[in-house]
C-alpha positions as CSV (number, residue, x, y, z in Angstrom):
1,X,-36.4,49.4,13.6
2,X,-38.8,46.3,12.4
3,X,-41.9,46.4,14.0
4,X,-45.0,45.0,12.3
5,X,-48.0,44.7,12.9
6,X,-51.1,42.8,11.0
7,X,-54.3,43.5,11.7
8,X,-57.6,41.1,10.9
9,X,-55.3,40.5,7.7
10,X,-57.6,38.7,5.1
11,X,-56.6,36.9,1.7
12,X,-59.5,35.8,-0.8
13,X,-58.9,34.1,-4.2
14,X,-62.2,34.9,-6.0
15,X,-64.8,32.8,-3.2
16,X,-61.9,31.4,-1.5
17,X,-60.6,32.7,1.5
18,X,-56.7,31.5,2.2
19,X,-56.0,33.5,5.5
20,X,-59.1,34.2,7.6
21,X,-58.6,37.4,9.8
22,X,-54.9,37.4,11.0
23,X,-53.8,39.6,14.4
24,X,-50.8,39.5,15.1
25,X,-48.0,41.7,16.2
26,X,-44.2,41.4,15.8
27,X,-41.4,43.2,17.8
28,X,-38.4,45.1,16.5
29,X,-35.5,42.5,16.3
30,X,-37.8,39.5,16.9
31,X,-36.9,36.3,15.1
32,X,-40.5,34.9,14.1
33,X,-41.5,31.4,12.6
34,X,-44.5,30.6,10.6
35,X,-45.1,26.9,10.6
36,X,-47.9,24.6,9.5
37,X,-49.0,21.6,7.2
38,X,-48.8,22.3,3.5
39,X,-51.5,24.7,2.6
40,X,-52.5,26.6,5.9
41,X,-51.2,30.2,4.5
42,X,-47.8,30.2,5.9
43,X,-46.1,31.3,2.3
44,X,-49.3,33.2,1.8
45,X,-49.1,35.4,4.3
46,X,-45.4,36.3,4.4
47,X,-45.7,37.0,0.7
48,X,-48.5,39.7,2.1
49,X,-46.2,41.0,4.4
50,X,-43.3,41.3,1.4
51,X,-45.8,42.7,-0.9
52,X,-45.9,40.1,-3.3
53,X,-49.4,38.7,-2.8
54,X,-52.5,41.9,-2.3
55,X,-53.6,42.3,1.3
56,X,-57.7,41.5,0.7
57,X,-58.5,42.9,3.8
58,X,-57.0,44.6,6.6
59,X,-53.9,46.4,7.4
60,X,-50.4,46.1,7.8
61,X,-48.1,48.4,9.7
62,X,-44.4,48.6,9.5
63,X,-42.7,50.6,12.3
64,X,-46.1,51.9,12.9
65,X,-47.0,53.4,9.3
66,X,-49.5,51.6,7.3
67,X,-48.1,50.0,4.1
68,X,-51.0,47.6,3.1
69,X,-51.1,49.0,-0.1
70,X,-47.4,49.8,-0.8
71,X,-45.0,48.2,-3.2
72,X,-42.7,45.7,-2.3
73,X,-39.8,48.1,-3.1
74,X,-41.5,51.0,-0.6
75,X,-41.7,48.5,2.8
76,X,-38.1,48.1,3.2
77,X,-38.0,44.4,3.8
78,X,-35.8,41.8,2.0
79,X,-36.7,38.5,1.1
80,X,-34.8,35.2,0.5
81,X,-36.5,32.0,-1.4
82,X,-36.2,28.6,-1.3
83,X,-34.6,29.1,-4.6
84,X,-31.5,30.8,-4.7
85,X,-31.9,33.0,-7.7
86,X,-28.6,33.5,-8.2
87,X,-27.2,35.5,-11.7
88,X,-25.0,32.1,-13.2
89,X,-22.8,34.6,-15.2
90,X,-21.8,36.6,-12.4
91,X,-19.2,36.4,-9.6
92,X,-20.5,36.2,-5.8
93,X,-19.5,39.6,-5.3
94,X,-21.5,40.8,-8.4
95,X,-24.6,38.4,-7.1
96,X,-24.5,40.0,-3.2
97,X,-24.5,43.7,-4.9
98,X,-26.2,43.4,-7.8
99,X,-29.3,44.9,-5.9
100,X,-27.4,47.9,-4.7
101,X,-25.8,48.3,-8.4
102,X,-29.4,48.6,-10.0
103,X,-30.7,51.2,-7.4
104,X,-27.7,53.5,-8.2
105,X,-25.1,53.2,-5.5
106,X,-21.9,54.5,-5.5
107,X,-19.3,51.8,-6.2
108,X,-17.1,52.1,-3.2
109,X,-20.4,51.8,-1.1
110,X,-21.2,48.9,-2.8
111,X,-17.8,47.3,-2.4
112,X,-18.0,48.0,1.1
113,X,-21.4,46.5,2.1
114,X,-20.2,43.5,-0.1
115,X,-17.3,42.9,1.9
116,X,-19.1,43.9,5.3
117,X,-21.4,41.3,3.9
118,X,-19.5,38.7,3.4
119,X,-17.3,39.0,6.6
120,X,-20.6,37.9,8.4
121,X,-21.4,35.1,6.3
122,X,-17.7,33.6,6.3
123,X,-17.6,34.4,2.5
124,X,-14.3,36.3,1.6
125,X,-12.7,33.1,-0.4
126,X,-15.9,32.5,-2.4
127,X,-16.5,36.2,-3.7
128,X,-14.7,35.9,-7.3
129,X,-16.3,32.5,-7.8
130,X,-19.5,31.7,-9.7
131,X,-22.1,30.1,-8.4
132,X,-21.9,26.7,-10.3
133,X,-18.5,26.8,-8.2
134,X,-19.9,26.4,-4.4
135,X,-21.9,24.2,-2.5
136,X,-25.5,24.5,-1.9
137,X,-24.9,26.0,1.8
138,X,-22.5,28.9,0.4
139,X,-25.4,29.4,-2.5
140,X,-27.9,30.0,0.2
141,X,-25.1,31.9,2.4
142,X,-24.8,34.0,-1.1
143,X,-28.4,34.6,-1.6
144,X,-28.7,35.7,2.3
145,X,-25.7,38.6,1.6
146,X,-27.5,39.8,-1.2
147,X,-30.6,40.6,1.4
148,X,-28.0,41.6,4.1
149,X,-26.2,44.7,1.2
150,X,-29.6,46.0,1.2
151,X,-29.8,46.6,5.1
152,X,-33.3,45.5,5.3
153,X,-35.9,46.5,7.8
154,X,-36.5,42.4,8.2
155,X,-35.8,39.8,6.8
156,X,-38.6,37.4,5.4
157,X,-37.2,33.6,4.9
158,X,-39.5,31.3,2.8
159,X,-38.8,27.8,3.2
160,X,-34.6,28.9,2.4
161,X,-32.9,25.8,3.5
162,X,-36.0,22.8,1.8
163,X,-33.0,22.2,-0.8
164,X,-30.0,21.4,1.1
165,X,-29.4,17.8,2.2
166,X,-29.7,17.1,6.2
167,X,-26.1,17.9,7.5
168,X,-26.5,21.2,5.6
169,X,-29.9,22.1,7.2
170,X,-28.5,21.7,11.2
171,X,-25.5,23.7,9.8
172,X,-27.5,26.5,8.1
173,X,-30.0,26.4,10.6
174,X,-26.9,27.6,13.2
175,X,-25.7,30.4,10.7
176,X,-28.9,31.7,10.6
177,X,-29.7,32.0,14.5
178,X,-25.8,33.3,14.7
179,X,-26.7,35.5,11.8
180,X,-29.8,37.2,13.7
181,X,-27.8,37.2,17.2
182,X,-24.8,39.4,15.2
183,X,-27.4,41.8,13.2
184,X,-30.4,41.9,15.9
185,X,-32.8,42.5,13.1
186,X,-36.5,41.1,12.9
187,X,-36.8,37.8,10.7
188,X,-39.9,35.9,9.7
189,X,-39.1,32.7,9.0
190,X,-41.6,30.0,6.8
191,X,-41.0,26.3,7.4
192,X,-43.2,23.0,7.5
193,X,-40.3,21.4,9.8
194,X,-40.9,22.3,13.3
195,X,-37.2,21.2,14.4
196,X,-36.4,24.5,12.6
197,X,-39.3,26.3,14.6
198,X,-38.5,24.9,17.7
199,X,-34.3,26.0,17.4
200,X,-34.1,29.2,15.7
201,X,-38.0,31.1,16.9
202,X,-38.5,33.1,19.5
203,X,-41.6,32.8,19.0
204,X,-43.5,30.2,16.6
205,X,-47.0,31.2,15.1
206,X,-48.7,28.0,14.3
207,X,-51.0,28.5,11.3
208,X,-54.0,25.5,10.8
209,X,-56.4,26.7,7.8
210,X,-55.3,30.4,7.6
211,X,-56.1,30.5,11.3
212,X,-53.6,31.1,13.7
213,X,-53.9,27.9,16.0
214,X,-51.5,29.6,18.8
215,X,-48.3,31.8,19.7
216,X,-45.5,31.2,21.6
217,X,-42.2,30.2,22.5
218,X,-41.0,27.3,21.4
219,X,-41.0,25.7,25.0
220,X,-44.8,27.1,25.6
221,X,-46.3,25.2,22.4
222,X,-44.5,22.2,23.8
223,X,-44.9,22.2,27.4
224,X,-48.6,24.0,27.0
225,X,-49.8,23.6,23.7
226,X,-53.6,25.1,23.0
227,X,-54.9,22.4,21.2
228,X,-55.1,19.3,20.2
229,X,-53.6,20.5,16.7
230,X,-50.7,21.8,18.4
231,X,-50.2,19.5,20.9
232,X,-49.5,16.9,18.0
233,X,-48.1,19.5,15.3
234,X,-45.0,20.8,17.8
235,X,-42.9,18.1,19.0
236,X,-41.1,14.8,17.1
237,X,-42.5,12.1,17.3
238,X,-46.1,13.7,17.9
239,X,-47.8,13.6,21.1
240,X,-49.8,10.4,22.0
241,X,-53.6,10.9,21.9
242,X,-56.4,8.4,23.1
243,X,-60.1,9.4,24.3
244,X,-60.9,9.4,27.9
245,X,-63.7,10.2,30.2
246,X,-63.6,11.7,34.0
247,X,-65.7,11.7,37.0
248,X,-65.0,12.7,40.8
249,X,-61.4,13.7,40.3
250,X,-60.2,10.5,38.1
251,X,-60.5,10.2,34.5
252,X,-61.0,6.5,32.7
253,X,-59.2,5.3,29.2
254,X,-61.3,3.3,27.0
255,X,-61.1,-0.3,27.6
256,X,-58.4,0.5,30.2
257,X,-57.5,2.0,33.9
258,X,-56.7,6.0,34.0
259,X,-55.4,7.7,37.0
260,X,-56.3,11.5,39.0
261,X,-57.8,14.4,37.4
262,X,-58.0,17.4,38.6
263,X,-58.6,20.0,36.5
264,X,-62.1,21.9,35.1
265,X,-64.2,20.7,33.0
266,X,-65.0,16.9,31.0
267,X,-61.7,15.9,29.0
268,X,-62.9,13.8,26.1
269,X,-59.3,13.1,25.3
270,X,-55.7,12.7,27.1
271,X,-52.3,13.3,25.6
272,X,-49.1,12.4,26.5
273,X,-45.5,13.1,24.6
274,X,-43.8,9.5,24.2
275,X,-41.0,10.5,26.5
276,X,-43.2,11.3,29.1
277,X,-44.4,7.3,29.2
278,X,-42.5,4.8,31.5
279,X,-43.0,1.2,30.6
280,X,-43.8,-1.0,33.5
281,X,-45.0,-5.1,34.1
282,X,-48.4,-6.0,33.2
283,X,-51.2,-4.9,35.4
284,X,-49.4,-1.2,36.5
285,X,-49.9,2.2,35.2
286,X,-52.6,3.7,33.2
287,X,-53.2,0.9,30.5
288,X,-51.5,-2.6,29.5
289,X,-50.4,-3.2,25.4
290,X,-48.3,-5.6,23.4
291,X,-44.8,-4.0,22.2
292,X,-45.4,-4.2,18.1
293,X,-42.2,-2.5,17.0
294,X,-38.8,-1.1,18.5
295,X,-37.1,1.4,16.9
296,X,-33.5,1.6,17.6
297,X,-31.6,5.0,17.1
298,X,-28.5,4.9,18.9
299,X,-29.6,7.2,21.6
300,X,-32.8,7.0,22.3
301,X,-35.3,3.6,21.1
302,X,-39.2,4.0,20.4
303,X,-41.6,1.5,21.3
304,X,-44.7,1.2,19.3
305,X,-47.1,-0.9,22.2
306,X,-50.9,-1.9,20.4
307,X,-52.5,-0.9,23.7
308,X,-56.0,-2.3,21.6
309,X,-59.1,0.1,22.1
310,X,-56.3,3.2,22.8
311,X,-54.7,2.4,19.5
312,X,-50.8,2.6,19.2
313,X,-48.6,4.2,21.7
314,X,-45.4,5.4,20.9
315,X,-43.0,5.1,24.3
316,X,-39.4,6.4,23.9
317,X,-36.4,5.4,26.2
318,X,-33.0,6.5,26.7
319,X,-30.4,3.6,24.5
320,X,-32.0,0.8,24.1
321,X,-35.6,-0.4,25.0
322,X,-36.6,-1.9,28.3
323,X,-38.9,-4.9,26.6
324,X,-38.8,-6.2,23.3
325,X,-41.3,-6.8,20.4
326,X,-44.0,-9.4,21.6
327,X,-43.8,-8.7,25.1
328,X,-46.8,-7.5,27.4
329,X,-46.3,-4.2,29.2
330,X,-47.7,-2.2,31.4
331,X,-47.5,2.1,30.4
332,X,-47.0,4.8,33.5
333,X,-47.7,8.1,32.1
334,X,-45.9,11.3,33.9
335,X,-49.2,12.7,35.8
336,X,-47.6,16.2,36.0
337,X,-46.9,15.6,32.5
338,X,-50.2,14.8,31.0
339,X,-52.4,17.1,28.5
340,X,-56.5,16.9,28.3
341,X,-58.4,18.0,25.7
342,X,-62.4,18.6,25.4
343,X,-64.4,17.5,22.1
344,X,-63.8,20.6,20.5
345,X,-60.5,19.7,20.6
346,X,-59.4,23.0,23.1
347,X,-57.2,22.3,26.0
348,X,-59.6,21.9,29.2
């Protein structure tokens, strides 16, 4: 199983109120990822789910029984932390079935989950070593057993791989998605880096201000984000935004040329992912600019162009970059690519 469910989920600290009437419903083997800046909720409310933080108001269901006010030890989740937590004095096998050992387990079942354990997670050579012995990817890999012994009914992941370097985050990130394809069990997953979100979620809740902003896929928030918020939250570099007006079927940049419009209602606001931007000679496409800075990265090169009154545009191309710093440019944005927002900030 692993179905949960919140419902108009409320935390207050005293006056303050941290996560502001949260619906949301997750499906059995789902792999779910909370993301947001620092200090939307996203901790906040997994912690809630877990058990660790009060639920203020509403409920939570689990499998379709409430357990809102239940102990952590009563919902039968498991949770891994940023920090490992690992027991220094004892082996990795002690460390994965410590858990087990404490709740009165026999010690052939124990022995047996450990192993079954550590067959998924590629661990067998470590299991008589202590932790100070392995690397920070076989400490998390050790701390993830120890959830997996426990045969959880999900897994809750808060911000697990924030102390590994970058090569071991891309290869964590893999053994976790492979991990959750082997054991089809529900995870919620906390990160601020929405490269995570975007390659291990099924579906990403984006959290602004203990608000759920929107739900998705990865490729909906990107392709269709909701918001303004989103729109420049999911995706690396962020989506290009500049304000805009519209009239009979065309829209106008500031201090610049525009192109069609076609949808409902008055865009105050256009956006446009870098990659989504062709530049051109001076006088074609939607605006002119000045190219202030080239990034170089191998692959791909972004263009920062000071189109004036639309601010700075970022423009990325495949190798190296069509014009170089100094030069004037014209900027052709994808018209089946474009986003437009109203003052509020919604998608119109």
């Amino acid at each position: 199983m692993g179905a949960i469910e919140l419902q108009a989920i409320e935390k207050w600290y005293g006056q303050a109120q941290v996560i502001k009437g949260v619906d949301l419903s997750i499906e059995k083997g789902e792999f779910i990822v909370f993301v947001g800046p620092s200090g939307c909720g996203k901790s906040t409310l997994l912690r809630m789910i877990g058990g660790l933080e009060d639920i203020s108001r509403g409920q939570l269901l689990i499998d379709g029984t409430d357990q809102t006010a239940e102990p952590p030890s009563k919902r039968g989740l498991s949770m891994v932390f940023q920090s490992y937590a690992l027991y220094p004095h004892m082996s990795v096998r002690d460390n994965m079935g410590f858990g087990l050992k404490t709740a009165g387990a026999p010690k052939a079942e124990i022995a047996e989950k450990v192993n079954a354990a550590a067959d998924v997670l590629k661990l067998e050579p470590y299991l008589d070593r202590r932790p100070k012995d392995l690397s920070g990817g076989q400490r998390q890999r050790v701390a993830i057993g120890r959830s997996i012994v426990r045969n959880p009914t999900a897994f809750l992941f808060d911000e697990p791989l924030s102390n590994l370097d970058a090569a071991l985050r891309v290869e964590m990130r893999y053994e976790i998605a492979k991990l959750h394809e082997q054991l089809k069990t529900t995870m919620i997953y906390v990160t601020h880096d929405q490269v995570e979100a975007m390659t291990l979620a099924d579906r990403i809740v984006v959290l602004e201000f203990g608000r759920i902003a929107q739900v998705g896929t990865p490729r909906e928030l990107y392709e269709r984000p909701a918001n303004r918020f989103v729109a420049q939250f999911i995706g690396s570099p962020k989506m290009n935004i500049m304000p805009c007006s519209s009239s009979c079927g065309t829209y106008t940049l500031e201090g610049a040329r525009g192109g069609a419009y076609s949808g409902d209602g008055g865009p105050s606001e256009i956006g446009i992912r870098p990659e989504h931007i062709t530049m051109v000679a001076e006088g074609e496409g939607q605006c002119d600019g000045v190219v202030d800075f080239v990034e170089y990265l191998g692959a791909d090169s972004f263009s920062i162009v000071d189109c004036g009154p639309l601010g700075k545009i970022n423009v990325r191309t495949v190798g190296d970059a069509t014009y170089g710093e100094g030069e004037l440019v014209g900027l052709s944005f994808d018209p089946n690519r474009t986003h437009f927002f109203g003052s509020d900030g919604e998608r119109v």
